[in-house]
C-alpha positions in Angstrom: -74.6 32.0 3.0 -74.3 28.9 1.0 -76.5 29.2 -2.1 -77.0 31.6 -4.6 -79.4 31.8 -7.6 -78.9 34.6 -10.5 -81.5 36.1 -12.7 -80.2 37.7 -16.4 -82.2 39.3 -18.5 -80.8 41.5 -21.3 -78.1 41.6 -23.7 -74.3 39.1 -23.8 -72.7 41.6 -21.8 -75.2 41.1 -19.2 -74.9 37.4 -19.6 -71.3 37.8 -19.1 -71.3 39.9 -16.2 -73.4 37.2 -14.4 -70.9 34.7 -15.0 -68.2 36.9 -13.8 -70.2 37.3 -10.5 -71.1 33.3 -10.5 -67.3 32.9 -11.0 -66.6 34.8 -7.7 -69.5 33.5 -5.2 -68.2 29.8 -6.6 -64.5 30.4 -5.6 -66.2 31.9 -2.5 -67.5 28.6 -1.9 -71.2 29.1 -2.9 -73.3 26.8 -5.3 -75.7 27.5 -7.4 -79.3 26.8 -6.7 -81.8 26.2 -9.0 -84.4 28.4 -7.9 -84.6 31.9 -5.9 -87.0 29.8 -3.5 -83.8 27.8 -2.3 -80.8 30.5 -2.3 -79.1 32.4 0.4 -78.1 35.5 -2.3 -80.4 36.4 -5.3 -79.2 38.8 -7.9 -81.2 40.4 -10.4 -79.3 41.1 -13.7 -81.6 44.2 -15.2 -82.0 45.1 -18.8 -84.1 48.5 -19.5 -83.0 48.8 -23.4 -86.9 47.8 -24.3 -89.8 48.8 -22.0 -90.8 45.0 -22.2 -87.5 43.9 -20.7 -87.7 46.6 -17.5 -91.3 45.4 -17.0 -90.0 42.0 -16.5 -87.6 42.5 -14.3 -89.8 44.8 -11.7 -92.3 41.9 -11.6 -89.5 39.9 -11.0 -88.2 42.1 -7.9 -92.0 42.2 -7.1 -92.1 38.4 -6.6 -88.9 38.3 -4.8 -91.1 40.8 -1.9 -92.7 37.3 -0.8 -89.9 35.4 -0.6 -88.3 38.0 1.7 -90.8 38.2 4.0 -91.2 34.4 4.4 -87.8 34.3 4.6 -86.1 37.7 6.0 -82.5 36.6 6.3 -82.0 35.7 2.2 -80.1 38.7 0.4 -81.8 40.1 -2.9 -79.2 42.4 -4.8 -80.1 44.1 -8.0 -77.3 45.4 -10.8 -77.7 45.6 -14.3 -78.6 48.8 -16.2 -82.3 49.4 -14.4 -79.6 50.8 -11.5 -79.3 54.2 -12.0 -77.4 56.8 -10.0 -80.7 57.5 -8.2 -80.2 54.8 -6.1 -82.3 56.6 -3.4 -85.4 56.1 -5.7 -85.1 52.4 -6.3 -84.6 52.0 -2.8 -88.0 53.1 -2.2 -89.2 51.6 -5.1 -88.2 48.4 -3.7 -86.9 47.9 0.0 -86.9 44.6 0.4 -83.8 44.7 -2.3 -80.5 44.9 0.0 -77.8 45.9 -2.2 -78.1 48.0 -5.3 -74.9 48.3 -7.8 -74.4 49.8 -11.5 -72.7 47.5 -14.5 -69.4 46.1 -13.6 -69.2 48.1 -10.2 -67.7 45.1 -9.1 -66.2 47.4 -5.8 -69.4 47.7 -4.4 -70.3 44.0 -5.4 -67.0 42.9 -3.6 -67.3 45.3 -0.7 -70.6 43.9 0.0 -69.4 40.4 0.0 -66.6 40.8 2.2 -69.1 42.5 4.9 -70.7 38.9 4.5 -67.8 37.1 5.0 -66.8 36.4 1.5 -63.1 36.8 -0.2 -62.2 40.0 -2.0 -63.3 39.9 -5.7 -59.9 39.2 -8.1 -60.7 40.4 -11.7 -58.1 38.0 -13.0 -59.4 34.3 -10.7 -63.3 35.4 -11.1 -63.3 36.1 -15.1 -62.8 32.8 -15.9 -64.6 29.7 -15.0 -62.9 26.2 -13.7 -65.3 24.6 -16.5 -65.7 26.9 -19.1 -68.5 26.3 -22.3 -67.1 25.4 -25.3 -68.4 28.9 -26.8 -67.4 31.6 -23.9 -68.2 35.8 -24.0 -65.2 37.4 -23.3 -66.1 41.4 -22.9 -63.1 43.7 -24.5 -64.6 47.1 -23.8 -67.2 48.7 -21.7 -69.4 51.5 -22.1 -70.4 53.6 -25.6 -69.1 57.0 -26.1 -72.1 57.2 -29.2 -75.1 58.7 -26.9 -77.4 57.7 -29.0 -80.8 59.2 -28.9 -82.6 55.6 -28.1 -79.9 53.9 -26.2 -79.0 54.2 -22.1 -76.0 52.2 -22.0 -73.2 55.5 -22.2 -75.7 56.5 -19.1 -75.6 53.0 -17.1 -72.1 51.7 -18.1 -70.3 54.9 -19.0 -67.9 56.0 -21.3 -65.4 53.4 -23.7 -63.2 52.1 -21.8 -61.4 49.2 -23.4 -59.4 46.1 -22.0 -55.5 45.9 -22.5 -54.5 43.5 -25.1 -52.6 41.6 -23.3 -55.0 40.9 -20.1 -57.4 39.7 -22.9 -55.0 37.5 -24.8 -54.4 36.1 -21.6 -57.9 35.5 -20.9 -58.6 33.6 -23.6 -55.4 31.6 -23.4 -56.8 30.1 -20.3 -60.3 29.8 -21.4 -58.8 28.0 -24.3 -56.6 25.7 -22.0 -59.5 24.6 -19.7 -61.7 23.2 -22.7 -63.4 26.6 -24.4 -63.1 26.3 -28.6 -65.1 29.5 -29.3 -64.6 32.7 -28.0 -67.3 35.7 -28.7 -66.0 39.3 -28.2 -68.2 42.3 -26.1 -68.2 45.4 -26.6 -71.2 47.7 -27.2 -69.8 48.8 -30.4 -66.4 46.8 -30.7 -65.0 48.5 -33.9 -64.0 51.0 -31.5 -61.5 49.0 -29.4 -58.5 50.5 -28.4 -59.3 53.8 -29.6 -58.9 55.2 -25.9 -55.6 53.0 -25.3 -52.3 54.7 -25.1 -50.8 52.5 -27.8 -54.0 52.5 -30.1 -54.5 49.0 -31.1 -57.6 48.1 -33.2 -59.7 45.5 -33.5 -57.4 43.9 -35.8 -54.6 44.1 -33.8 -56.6 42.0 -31.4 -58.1 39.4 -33.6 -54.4 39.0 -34.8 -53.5 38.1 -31.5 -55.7 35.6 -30.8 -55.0 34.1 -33.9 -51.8 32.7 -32.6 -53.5 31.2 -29.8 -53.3 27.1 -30.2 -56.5 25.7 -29.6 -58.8 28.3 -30.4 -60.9 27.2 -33.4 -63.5 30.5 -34.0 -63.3 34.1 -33.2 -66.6 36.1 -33.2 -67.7 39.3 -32.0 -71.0 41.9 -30.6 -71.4 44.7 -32.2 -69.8 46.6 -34.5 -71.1 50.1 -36.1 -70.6 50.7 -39.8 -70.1 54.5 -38.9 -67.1 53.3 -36.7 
């Protein structure tokens, strides 16, 4: 396995969960290919938030059926929030695919890898890049606790859970120290950070942290809630 190629569709969390798997198969000694035609490992990134988005991605995975058979020993994986815990039905759906895994369910991801002959995924060495963008999504919480009637993310990602303080600070730090000016904070509704933390910090807490980082010219962040 020398080449992989990944496919995101959907939302900056989704975007920042490929580059959090790039990170890994790069320090695992893959590179990136430009098409799915010339990889080894193809991931699908899946968005279902608007029925235009899921319809996208299964052509995509329909596509991916010819490659396969013309060329049996590439791996197709599929992750992103079209995975439900159903697995069982997208296996039928689609059994070319060879590895199915929720959001962040980066145990299966690394489990998977390692059966392959890859290292261990490190959630410190694979969530930042040696050559990081200028502008870099950094994700400080997962999953909604809001359940609201039109959304599926509390389904696919699962409850809040929100990132220490400190692991983030850090994270930034070295994004900022290997070229990254901008940093743009994830969450699905990030007026809620650190609401389920033991010490409680807020938002603001955080965004005074990373003010005292030297180098790091603009803070944004994705999405807040004005019921939060």
């Amino acid at each position: 396995m020398k080449r992989y190629h990944i496919w995101t569709i959907g939302c900056q969390m989704n975007k920042a969960d490929s580059d959090h798997i790039a990170n890994y198969l790069e320090r695992a000694g893959l590179t990136q290919a430009e098409t799915a035609e010339e990889a080894d490992l193809v991931l699908l990134n899946s968005c279902v938030v608007r029925e235009h988005a899921e319809v996208k991605v299964v052509n995509k995975l329909k596509s991916l059926k010819g490659i396969k058979k013309n060329h049996p020993d590439v791996a197709i994986g599929l992750t992103g929030c079209l995975v439900n815990p159903q697995v069982d039905d997208l296996r039928n759906r689609f059994p070319w695919v060879d590895l199915f895994f929720s959001p962040q369910e980066w145990e299966v991801f690394s489990k998977w890898g390692e059966s392959h002959g890859l290292p261990s995924m490190n959630t410190e060495k694979d969530s930042v890049q040696p050559k990081p963008p200028v502008s870099a999504y950094v994700p400080i919480m997962h999953g909604c606790d809001s359940f609201c009637s039109y959304c599926v993310v509390p389904y696919r990602r699962g409850r809040a859970r929100s990132r220490d303080l400190a692991e983030i600070c850090c994270q930034v730090q070295n994004l900022v120290q290997r070229g990254t000016k901008e940093v743009v904070l994830l969450g699905q509704i990030v007026d809620a950070y650190g609401h389920d933390l033991p010490s409680r910090p807020d938002l603001a807490d955080l965004l005074a942290a990373l003010n005292g980082i030297q180098g790091l010219l603009r803070v944004r962040f994705l999405t807040s809630h004005p019921a939060t």
